[in-house]
SERO-4910 file (N, C-alpha, C, O; in steps of 0.05 Angstrom, whole numbers):
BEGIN
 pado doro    nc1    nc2    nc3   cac1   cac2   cac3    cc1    cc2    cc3    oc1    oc2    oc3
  Unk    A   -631    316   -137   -620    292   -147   -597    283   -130   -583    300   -120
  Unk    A   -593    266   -127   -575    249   -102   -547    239   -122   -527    231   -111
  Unk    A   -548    241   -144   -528    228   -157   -525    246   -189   -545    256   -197
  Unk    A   -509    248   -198   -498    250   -231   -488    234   -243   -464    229   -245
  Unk    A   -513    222   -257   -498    200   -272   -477    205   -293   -482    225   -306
  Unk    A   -450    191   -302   -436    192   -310   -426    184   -339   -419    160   -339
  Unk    A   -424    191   -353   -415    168   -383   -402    185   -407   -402    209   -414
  Unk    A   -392    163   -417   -373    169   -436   -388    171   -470   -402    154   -482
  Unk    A   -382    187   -477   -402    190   -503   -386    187   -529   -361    190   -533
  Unk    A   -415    177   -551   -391    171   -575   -358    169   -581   -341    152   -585
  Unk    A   -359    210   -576   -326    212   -585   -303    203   -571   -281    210   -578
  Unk    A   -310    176   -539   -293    170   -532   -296    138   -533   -281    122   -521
  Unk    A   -321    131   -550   -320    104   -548   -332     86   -536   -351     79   -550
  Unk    A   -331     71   -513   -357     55   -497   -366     77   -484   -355     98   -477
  Unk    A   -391     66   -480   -404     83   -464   -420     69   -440   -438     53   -442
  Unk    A   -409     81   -415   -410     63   -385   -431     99   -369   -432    123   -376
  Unk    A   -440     89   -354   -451     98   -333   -448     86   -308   -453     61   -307
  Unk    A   -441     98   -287   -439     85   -258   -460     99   -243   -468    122   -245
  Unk    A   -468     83   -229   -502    101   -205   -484     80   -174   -471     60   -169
  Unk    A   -498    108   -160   -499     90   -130   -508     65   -134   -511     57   -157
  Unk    A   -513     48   -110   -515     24   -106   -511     -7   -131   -520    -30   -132
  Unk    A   -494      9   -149   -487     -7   -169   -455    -18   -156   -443    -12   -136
  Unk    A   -449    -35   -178   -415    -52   -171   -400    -34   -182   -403    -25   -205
  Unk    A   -386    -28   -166   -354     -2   -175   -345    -21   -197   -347    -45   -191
  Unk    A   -336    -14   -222   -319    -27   -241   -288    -29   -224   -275    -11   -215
  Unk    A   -282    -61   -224   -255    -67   -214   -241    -52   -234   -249    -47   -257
  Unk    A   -212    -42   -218   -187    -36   -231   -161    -41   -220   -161    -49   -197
  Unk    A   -139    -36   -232   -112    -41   -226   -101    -22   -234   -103    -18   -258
  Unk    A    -82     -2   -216    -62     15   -232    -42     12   -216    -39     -3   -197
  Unk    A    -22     34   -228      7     30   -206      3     54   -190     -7     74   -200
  Unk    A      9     52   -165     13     76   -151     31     87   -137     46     69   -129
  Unk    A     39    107   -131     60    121   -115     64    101    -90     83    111    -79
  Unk    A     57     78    -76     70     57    -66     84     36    -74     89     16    -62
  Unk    A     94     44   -102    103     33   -120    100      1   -126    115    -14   -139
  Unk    A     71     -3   -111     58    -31   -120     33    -23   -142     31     -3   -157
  Unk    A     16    -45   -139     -2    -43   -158    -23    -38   -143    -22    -52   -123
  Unk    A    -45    -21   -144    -73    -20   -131    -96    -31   -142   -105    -30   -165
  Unk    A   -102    -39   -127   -134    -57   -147   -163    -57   -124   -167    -65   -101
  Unk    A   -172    -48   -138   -199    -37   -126   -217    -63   -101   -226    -62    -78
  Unk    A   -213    -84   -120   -226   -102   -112   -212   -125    -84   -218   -148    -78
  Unk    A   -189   -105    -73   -173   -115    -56   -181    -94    -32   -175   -100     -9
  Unk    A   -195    -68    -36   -194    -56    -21   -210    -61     -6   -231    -65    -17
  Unk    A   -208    -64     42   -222    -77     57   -230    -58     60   -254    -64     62
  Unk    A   -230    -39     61   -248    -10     70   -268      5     52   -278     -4     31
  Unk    A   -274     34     65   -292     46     44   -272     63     30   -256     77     42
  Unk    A   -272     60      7   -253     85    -10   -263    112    -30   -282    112    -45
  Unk    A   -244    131    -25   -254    158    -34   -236    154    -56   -212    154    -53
  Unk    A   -250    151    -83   -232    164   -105   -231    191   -115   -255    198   -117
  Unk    A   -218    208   -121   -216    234   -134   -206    228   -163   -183    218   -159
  Unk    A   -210    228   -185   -204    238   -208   -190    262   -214   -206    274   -228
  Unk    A   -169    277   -211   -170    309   -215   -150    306   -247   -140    284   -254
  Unk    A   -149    330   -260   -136    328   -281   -103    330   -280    -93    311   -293
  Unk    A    -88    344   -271    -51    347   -267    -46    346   -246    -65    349   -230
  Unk    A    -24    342   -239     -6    341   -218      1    377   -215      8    391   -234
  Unk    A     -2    383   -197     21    417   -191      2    442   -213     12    462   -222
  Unk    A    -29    433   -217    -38    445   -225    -49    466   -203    -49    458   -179
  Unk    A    -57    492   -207    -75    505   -180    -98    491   -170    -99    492   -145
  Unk    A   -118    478   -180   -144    468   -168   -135    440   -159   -143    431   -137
  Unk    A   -114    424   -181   -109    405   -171   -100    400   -138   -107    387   -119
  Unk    A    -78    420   -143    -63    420   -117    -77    425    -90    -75    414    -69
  Unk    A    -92    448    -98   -112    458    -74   -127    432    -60   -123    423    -37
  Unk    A   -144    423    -81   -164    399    -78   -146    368    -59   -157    355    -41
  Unk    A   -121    363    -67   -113    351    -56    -90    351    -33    -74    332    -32
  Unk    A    -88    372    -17    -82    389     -3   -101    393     12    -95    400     35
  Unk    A   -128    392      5   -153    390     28   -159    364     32   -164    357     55
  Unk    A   -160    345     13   -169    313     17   -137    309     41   -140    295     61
  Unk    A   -117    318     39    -95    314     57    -97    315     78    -91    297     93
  Unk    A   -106    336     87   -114    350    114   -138    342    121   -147    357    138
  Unk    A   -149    328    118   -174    312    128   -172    281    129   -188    266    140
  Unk    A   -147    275    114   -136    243    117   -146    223    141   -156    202    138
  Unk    A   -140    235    164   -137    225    189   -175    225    195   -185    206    207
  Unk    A   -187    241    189   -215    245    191   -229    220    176   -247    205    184
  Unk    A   -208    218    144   -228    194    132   -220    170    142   -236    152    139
  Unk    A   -201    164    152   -185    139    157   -203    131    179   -208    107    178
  Unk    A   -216    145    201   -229    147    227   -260    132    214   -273    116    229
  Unk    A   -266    137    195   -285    127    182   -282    105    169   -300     95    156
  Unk    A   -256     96    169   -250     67    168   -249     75    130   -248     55    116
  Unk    A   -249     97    116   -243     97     91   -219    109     87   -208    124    103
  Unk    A   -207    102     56   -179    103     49   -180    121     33   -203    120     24
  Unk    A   -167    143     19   -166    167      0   -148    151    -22   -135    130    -17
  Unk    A   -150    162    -44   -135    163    -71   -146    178    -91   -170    180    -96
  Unk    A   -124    188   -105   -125    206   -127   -119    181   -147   -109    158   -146
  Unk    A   -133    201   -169   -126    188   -202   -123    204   -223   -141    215   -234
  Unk    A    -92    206   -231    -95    221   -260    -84    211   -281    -75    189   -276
  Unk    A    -81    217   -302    -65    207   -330    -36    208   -316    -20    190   -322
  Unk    A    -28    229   -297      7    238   -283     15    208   -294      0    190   -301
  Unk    A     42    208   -294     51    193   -295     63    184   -264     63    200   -245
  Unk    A     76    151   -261     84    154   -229    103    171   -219    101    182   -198
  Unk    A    127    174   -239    138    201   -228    135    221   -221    146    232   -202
  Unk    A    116    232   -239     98    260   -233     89    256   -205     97    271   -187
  Unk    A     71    233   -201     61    235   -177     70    229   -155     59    235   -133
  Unk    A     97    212   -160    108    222   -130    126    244   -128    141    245   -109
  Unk    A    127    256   -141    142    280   -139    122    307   -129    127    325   -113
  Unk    A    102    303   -141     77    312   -129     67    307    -95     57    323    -80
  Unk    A     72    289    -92     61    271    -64     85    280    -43     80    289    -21
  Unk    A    112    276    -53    128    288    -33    129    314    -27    134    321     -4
  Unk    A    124    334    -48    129    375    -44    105    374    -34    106    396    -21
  Unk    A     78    362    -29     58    356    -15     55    351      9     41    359     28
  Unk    A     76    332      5     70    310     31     41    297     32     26    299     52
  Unk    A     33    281      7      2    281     12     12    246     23     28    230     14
  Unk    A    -11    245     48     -3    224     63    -17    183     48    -15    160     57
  Unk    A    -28    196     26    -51    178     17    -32    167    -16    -11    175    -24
  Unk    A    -52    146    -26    -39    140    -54    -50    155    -79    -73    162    -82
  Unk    A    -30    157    -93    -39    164   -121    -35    146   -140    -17    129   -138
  Unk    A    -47    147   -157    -50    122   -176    -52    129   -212    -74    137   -217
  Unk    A    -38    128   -228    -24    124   -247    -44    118   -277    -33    101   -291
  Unk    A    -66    127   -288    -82    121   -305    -69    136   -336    -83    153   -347
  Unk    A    -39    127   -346    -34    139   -366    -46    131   -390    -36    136   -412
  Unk    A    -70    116   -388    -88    101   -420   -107    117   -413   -122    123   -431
  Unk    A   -114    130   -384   -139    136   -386   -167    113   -374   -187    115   -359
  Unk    A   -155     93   -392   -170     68   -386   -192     66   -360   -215     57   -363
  Unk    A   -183     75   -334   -214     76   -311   -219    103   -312   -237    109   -296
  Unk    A   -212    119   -323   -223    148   -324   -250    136   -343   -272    137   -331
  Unk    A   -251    125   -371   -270    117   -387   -274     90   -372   -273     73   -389
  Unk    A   -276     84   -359   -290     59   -341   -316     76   -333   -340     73   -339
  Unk    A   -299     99   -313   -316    108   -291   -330    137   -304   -343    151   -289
  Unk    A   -327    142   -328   -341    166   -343   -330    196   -335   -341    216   -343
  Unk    A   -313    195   -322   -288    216   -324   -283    230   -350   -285    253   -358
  Unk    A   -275    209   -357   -256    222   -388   -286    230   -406   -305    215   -412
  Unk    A   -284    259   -411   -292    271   -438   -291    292   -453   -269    303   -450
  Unk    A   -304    301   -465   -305    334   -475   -297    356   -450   -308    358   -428
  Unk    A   -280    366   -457   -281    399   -442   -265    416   -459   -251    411   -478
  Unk    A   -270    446   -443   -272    467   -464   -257    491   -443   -264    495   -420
  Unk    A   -232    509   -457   -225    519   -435   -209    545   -462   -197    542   -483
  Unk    A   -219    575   -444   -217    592   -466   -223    591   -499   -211    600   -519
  Unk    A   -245    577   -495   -251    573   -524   -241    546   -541   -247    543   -564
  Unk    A   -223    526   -525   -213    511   -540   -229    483   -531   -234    476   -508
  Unk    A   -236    470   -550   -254    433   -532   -228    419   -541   -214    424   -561
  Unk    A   -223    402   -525   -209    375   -515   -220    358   -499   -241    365   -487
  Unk    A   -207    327   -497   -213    320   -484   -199    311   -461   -177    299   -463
  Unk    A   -214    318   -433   -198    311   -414   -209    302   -395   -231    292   -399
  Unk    A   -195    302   -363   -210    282   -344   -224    309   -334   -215    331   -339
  Unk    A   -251    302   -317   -271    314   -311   -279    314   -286   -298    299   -283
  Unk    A   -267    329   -258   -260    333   -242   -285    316   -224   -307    327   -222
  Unk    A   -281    291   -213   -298    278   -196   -295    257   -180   -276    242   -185
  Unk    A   -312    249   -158   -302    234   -132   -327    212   -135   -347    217   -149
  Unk    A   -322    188   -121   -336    173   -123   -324    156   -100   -300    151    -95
  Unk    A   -353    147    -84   -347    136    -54   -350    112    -61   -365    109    -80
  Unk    A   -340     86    -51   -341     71    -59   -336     37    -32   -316     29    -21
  Unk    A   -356     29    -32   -356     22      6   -368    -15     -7   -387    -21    -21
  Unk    A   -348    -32      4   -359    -63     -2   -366    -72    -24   -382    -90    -27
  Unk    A   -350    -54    -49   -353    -56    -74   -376    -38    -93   -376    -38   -118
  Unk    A   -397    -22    -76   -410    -18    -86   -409     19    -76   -404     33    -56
  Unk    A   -418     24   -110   -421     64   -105   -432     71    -95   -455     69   -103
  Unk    A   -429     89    -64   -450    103    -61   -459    129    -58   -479    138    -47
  Unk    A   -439    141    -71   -429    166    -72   -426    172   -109   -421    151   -122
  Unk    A   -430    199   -127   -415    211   -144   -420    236   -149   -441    244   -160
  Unk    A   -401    252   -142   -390    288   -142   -382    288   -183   -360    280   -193
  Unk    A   -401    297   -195   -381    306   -228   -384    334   -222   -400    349   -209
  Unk    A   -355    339   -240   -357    369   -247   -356    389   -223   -369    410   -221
  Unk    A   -334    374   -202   -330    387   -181   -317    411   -184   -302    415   -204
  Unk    A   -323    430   -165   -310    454   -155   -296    450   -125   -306    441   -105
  Unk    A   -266    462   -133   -249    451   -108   -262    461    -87   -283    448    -81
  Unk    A   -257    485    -69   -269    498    -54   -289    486    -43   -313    486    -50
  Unk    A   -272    467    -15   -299    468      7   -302    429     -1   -308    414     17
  Unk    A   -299    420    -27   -312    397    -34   -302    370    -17   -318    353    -12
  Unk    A   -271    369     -9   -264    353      4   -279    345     37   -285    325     51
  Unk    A   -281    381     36   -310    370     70   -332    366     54   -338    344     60
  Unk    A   -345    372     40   -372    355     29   -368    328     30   -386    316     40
  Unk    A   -340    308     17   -349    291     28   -338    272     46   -336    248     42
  Unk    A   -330    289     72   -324    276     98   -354    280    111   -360    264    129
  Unk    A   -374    305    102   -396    310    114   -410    289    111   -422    280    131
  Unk    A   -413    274     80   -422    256     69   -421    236     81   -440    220     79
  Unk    A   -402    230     93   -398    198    105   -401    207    131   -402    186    145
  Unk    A   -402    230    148   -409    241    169   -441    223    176   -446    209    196
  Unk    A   -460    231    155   -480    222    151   -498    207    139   -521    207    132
  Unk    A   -469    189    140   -481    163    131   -467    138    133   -462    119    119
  Unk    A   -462    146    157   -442    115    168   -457     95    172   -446     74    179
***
């Protein structure tokens, strides 16, 4: 399967699915450039990451590898960004003990996490909540053509520089 489709079920309310070659749902949040980001402004191809905390272990790892490959995606004429509930302080406080060279962006409603089917059920030592759901989505002239759910850090940031490796 080339894709995992995505969506948000009952217990969180609409329920959206995103597929490749469909229209990325526009958004706006604030980001650690302390402007506003909006999807539908962006001239390039963009990598979003979803991850769940700031200064978490997987989190950090994961974006700490999308870091170190910055210059690799930029070469590909695409832009990186993270998305979590963090708040903007969190995340630039995050971004500087980092140094992560890219934006992070500010989703404290959640609101494009349930756009993009992020937000749902998870379950951790026995306990279900709901939270964001570790995933990337490529996103090139408005349209998806890329989606990673239910990522595992390790290695995933080169999956998808490989990805656009082979398929420029």
């Amino acid at each position: 399967m080339d894709y995992l489709p995505m969506s948000i079920g009952k217990d969180c309310g609409k329920k959206m699915k995103i597929k490749p070659n469909k229209k990325a749902p526009n958004f706006k949040l604030p980001s650690t450039s302390l402007k506003t980001f909006e999807l539908s402004k962006s001239k390039n191809g963009l990598v979003i990451y979803f991850y769940p905390k700031d200064n978490t272990p997987g989190c950090t790892v994961e974006t700490i590898d999308f870091s170190k490959l910055y210059r690799k995606f930029k070469n590909f004429k695409y832009e990186v960004v993270g998305i979590s509930k963090d708040s903007i302080k969190s995340h630039l406080g995050f971004k500087k003990k980092y140094k992560v060279p890219f934006q992070l962006l500010s989703d404290e409603n959640v609101r494009v996490q349930k756009k993009y089917g992020v937000w749902g059920k998870k379950s951790f030592m026995g306990n279900k909540f709901m939270g964001t759901i570790r995933s990337t989505v490529i996103v090139n002239k408005g349209k998806i053509l890329k989606i990673w759910s239910n990522v595992r850090v390790k290695g995933h940031a080169q999956e998808v520089l490989a990805f656009l490796k082979t398929n420029k």
